[in-house]
N, CA, C and O atoms as CSV, one atom per row, in Angstrom:
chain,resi,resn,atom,element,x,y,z
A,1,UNK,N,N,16.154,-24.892,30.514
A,1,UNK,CA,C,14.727,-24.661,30.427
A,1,UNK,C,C,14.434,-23.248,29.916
A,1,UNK,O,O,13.475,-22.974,29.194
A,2,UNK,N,N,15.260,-22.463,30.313
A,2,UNK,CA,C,15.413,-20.926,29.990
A,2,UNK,C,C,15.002,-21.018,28.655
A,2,UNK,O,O,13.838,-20.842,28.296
A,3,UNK,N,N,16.337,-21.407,27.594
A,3,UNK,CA,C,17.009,-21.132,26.435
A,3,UNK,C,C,15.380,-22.165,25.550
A,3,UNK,O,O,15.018,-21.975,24.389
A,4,UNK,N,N,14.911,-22.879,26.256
A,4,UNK,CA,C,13.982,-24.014,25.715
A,4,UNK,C,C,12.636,-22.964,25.371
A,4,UNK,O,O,11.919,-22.921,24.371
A,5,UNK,N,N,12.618,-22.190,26.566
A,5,UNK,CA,C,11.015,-20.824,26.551
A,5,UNK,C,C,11.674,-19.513,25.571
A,5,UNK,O,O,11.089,-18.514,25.153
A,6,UNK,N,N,12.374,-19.720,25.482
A,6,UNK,CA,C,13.093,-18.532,24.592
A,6,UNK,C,C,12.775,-18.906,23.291
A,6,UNK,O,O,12.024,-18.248,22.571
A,7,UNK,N,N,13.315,-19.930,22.969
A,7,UNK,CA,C,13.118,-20.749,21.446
A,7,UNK,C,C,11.500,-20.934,20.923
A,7,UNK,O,O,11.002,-20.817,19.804
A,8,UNK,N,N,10.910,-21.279,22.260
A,8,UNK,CA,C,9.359,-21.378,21.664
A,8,UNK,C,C,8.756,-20.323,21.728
A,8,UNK,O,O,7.957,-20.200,20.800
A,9,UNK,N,N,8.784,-19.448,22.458
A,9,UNK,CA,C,8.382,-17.497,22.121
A,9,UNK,C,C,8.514,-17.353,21.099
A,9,UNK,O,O,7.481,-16.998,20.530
A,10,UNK,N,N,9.756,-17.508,20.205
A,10,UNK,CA,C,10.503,-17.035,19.509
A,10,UNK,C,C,9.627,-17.424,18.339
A,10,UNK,O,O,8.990,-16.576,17.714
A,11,UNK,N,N,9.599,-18.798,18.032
A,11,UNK,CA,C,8.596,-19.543,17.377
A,11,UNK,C,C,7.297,-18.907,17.090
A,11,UNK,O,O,6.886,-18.358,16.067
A,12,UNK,N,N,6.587,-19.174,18.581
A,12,UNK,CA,C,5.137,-18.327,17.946
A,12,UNK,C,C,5.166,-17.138,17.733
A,12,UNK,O,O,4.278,-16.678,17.015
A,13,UNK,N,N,6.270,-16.172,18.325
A,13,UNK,CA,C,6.189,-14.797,17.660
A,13,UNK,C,C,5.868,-14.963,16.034
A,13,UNK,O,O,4.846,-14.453,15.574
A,14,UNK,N,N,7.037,-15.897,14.965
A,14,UNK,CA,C,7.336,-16.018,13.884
A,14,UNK,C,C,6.474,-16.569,13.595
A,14,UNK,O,O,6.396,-16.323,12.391
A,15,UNK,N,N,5.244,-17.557,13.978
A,15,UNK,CA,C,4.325,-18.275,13.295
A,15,UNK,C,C,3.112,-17.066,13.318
A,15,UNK,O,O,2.171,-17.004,12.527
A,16,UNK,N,N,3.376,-16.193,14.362
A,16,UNK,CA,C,2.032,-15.237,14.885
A,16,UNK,C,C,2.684,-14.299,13.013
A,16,UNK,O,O,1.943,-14.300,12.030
A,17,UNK,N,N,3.382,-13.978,13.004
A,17,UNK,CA,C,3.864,-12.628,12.150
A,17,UNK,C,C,3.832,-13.028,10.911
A,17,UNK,O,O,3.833,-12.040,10.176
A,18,UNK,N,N,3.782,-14.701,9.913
A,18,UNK,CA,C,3.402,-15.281,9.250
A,18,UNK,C,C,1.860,-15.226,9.065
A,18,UNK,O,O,1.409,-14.912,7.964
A,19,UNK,N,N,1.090,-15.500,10.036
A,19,UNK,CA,C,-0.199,-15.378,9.903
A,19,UNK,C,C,-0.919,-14.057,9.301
A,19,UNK,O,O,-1.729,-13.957,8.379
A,20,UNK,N,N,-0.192,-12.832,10.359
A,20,UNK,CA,C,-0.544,-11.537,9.979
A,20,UNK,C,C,-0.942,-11.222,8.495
A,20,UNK,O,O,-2.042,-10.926,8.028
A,21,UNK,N,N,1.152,-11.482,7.462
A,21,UNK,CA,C,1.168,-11.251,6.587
A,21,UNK,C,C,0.463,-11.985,5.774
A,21,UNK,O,O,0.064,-11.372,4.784
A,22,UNK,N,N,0.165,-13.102,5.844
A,22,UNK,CA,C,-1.051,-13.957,5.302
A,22,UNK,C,C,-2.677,-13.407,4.899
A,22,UNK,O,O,-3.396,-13.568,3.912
A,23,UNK,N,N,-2.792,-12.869,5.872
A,23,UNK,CA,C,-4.109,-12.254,6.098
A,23,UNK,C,C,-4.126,-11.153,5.260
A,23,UNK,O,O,-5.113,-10.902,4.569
A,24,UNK,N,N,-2.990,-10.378,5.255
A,24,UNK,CA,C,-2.880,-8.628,4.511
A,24,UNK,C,C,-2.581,-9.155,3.368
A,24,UNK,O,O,-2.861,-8.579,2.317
A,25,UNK,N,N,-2.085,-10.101,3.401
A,25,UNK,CA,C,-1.737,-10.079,1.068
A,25,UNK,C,C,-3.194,-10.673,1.408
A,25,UNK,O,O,-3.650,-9.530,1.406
A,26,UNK,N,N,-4.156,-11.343,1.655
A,26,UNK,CA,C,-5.837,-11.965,1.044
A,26,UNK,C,C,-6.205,-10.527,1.115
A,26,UNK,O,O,-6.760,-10.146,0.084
A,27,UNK,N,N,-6.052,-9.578,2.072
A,27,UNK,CA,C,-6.927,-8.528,2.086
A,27,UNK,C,C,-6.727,-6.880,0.839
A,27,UNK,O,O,-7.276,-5.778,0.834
A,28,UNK,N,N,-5.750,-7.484,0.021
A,28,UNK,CA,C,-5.087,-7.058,-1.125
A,28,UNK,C,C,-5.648,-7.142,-2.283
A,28,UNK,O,O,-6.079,-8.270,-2.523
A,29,UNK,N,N,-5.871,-6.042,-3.439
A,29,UNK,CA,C,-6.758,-6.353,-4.566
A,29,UNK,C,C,-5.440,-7.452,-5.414
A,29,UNK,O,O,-4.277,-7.643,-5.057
A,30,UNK,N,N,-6.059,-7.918,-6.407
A,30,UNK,CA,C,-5.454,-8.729,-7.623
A,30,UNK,C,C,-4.678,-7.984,-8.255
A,30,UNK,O,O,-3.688,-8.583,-8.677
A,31,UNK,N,N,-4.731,-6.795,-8.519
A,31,UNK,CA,C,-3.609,-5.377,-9.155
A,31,UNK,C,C,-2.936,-5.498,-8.037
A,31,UNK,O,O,-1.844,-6.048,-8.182
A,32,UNK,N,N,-3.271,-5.101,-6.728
A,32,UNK,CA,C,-2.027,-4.735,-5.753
A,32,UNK,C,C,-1.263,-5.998,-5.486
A,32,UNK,O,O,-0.116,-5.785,-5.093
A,33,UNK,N,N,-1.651,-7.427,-5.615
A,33,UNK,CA,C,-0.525,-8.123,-6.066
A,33,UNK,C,C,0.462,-8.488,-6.727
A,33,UNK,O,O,1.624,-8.746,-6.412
A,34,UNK,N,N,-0.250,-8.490,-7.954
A,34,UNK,CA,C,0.539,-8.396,-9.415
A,34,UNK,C,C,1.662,-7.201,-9.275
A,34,UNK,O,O,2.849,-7.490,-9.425
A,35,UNK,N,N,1.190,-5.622,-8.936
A,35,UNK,CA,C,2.645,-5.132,-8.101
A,35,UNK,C,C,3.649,-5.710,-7.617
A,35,UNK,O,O,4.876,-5.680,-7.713
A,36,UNK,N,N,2.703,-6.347,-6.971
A,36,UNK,CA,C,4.242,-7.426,-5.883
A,36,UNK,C,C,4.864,-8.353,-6.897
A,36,UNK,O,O,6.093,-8.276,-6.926
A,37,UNK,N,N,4.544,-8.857,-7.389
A,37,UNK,CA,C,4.516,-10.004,-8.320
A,37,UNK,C,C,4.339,-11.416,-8.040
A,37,UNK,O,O,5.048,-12.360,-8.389
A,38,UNK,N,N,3.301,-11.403,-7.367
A,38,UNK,CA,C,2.578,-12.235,-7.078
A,38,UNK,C,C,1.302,-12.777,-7.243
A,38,UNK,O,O,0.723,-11.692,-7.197
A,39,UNK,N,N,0.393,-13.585,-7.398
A,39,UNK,CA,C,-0.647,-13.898,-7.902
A,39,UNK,C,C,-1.111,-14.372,-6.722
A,39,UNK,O,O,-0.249,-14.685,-5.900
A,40,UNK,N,N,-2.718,-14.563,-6.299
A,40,UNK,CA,C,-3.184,-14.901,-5.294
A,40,UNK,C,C,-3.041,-16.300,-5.014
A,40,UNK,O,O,-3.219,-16.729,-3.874
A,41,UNK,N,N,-2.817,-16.835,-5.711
A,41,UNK,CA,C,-2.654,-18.577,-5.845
A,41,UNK,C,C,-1.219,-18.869,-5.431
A,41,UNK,O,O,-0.679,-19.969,-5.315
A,42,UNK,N,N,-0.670,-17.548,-5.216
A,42,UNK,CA,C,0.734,-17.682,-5.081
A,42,UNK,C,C,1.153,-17.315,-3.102
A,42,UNK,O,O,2.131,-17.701,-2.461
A,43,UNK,N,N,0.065,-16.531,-2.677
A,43,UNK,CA,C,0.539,-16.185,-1.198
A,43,UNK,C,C,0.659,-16.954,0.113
A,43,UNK,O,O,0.976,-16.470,1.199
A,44,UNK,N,N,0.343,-18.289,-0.165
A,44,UNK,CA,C,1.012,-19.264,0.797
A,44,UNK,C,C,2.061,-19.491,0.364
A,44,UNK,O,O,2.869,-19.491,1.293
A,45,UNK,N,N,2.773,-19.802,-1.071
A,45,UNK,CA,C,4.600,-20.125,-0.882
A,45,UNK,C,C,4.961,-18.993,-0.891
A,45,UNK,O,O,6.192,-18.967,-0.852
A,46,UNK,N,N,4.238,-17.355,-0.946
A,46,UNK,CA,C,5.337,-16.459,-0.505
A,46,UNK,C,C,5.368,-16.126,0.665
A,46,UNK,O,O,6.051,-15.180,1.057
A,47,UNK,N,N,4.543,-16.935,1.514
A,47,UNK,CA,C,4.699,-16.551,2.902
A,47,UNK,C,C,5.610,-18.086,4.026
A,47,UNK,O,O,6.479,-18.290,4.874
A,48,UNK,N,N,4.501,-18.806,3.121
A,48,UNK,CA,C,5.404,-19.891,4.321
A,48,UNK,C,C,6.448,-20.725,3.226
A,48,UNK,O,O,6.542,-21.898,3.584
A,49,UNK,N,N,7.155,-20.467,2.142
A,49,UNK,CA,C,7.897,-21.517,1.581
A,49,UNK,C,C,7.291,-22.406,0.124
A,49,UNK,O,O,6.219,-22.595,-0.452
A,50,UNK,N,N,7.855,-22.554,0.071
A,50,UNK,CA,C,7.148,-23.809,-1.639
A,50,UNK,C,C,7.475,-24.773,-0.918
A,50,UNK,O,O,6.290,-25.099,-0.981
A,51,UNK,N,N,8.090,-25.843,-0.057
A,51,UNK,CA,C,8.189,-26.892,0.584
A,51,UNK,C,C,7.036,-27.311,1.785
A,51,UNK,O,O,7.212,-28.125,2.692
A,52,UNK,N,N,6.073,-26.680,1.570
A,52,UNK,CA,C,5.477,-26.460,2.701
A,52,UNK,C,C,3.966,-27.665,2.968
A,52,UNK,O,O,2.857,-27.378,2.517
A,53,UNK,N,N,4.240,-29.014,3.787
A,53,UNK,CA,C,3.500,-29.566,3.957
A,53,UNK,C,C,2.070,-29.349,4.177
A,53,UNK,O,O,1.893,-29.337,5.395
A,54,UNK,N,N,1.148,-29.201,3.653
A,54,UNK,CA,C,-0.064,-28.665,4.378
A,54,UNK,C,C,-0.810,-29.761,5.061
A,54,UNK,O,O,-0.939,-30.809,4.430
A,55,UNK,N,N,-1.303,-29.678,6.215
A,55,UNK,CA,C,-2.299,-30.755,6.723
A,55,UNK,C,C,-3.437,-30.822,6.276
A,55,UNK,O,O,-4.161,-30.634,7.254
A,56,UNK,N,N,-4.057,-30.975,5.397
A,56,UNK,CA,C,-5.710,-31.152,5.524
A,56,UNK,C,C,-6.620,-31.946,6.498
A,56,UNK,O,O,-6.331,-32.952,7.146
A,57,UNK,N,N,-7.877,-31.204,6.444
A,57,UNK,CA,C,-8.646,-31.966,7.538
A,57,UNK,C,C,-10.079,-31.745,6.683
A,57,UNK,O,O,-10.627,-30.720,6.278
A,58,UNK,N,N,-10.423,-33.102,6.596
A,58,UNK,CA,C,-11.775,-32.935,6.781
A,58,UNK,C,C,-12.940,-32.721,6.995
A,58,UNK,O,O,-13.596,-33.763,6.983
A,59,UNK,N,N,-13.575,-31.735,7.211
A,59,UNK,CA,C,-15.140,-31.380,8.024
A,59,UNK,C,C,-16.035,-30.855,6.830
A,59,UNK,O,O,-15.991,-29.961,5.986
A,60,UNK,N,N,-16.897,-31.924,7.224
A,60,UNK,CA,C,-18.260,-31.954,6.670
A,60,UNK,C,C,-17.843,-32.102,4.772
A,60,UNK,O,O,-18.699,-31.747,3.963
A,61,UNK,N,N,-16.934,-32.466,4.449
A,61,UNK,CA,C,-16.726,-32.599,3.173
A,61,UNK,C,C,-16.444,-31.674,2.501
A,61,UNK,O,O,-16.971,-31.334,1.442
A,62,UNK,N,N,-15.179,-30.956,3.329
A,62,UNK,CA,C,-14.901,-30.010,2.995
A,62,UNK,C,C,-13.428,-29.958,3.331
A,62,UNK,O,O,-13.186,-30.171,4.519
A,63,UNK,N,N,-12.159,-29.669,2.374
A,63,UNK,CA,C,-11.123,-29.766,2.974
A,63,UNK,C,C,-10.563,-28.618,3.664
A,63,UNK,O,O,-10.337,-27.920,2.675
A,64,UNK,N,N,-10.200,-27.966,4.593
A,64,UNK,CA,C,-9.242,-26.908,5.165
A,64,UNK,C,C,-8.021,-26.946,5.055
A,64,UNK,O,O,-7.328,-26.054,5.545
């Protein structure tokens, strides 16, 4: 049970620290990406992967 709360800490630490960097490349001009070499259309596969399932949801006719 130990090793089981360890693994899922561990987890949302890494999903929490994904989010962060998510947030700071949007809060980044279009030059200070292109530095990186990245394009804004580009900072979800450089953060979570190019394999990366997204869920959409519906509300109000609008996808998230």
């Amino acid at each position: 049970m130990k090793k089981f709360l360890q693994r899922m800490w561990k987890n949302h630490e890494i999903r929490q620290q994904k989010r962060a960097d998510f947030r700071m490349l949007h809060m980044l001009s279009d030059r200070e990406l292109n530095d990186l070499g990245i394009g804004r259309s580009e900072i979800r596969n450089a953060i979570y992967g190019k394999d990366v399932n997204r869920k959409t949801t519906k509300v109000l006719g609008c996808i998230i």
